[in-house]
C-alpha positions as CSV (number, residue, x, y, z in Angstrom):
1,X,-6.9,25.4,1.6
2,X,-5.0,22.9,-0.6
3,X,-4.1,23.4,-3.7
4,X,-3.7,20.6,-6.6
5,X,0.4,20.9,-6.1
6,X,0.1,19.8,-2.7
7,X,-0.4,16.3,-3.8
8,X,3.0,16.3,-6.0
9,X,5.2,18.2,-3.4
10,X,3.7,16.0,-0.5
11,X,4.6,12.9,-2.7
12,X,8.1,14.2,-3.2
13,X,8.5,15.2,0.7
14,X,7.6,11.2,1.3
15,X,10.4,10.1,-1.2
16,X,12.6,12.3,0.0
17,X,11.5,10.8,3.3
18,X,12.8,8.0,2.1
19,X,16.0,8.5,1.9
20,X,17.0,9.4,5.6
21,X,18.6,6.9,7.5
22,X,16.5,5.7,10.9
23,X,18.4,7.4,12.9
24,X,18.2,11.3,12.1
25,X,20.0,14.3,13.7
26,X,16.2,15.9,14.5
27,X,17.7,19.2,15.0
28,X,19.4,19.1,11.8
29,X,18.0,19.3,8.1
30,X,16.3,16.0,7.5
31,X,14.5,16.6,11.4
32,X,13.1,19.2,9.5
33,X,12.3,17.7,6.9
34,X,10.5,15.1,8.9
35,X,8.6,17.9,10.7
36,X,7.6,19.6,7.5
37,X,6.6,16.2,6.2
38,X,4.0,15.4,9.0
39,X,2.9,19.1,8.7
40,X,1.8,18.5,5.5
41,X,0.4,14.8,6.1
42,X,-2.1,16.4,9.5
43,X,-3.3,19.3,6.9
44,X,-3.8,17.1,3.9
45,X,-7.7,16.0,3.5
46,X,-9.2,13.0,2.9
47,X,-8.5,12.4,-1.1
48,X,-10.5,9.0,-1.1
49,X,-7.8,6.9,-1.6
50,X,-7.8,3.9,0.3
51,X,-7.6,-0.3,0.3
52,X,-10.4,-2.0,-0.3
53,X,-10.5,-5.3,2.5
54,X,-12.3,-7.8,1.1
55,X,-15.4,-9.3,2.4
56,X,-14.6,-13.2,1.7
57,X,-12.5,-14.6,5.2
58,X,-10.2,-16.2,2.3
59,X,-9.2,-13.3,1.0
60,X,-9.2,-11.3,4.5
61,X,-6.3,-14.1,5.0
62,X,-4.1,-13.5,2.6
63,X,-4.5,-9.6,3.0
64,X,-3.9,-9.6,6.8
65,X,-0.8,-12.0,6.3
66,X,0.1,-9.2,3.3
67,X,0.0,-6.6,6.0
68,X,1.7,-8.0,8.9
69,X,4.6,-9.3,6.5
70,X,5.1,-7.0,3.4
71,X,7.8,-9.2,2.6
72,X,5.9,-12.5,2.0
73,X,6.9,-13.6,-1.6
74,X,3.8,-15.9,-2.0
75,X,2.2,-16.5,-5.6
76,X,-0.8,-16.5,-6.7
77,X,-0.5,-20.7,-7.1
78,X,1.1,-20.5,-3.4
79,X,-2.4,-18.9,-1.8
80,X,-4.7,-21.1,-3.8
81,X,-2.9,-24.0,-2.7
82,X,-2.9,-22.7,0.6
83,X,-7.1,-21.7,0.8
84,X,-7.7,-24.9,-0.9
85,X,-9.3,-23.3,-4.4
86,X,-8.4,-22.6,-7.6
87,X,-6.1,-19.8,-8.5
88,X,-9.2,-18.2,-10.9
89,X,-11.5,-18.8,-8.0
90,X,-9.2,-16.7,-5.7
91,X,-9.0,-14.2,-9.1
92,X,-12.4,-13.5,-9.3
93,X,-13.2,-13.1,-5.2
94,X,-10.7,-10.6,-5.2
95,X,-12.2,-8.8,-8.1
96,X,-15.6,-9.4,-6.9
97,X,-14.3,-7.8,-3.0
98,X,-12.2,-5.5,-4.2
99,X,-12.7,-4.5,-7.9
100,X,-9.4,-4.9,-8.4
101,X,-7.1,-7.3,-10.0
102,X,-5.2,-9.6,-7.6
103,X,-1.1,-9.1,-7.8
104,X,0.7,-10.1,-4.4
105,X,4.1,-9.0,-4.6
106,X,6.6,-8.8,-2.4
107,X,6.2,-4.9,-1.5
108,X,2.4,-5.2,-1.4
109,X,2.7,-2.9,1.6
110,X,5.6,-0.5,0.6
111,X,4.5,2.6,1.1
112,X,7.2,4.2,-1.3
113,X,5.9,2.2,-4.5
114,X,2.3,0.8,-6.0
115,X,0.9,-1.6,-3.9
116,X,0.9,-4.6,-6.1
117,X,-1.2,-6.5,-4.3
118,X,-4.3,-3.6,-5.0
119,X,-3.4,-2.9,-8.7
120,X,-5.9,-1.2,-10.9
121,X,-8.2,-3.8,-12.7
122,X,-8.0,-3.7,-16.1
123,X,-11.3,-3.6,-18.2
């Protein structure tokens, strides 16, 4: 069984993670490291978290483009433009699909950092 640390010392394995270059001696320290890391990540159980896809085929858009190119540096003005509605239109789908608050970033998709593209909702 788990225990409530796990969470913390798996988040720290990830960032240390992180830090290993691509290429890895997988014999040496960080290969262990690595092993350790998906060790932990098979055992851990479902904790709930997960990113809501929205319903509306606008939205479903931009979140697939998101996904297949974390880098995309589009603003909020750039995707309304581009789905042909208002920016507060596109606001409010997002908070009605999701129920969060719409914040595309350029790391939406980094698994190192908070997605900004989910970010809590406020209210």
């Amino acid at each position: 069984m788990r225990r409530a640390g796990d969470q913390r010392a798996d988040r720290e394995l990830i960032n240390q993670f992180g830090q290993i270059p691509i290429e890895y001696d997988e014999s040496g320290a960080d290969g262990r490291l690595v092993a350790v890391l998906l060790d932990q990540l098979t055992a851990a159980r479902d904790t709930g978290l997960y990113l809501p896809w929205p319903d509306d085929s606008r939205l479903q858009q931009v979140c697939q483009a998101l996904f297949d190119n974390p880098e995309l540096a589009l603003t909020l003005g750039d995707w309304s433009a581009q789905l042909d509605c208002s920016e507060k239109t596109l606001t409010r789908l997002f908070q009605r699909d999701t129920g969060r608050a719409f914040a595309p970033g350029a790391s939406a998709f980094d698994c190192s950092a908070p997605c900004p593209c989910w970010s809590a909702a406020s209210g």
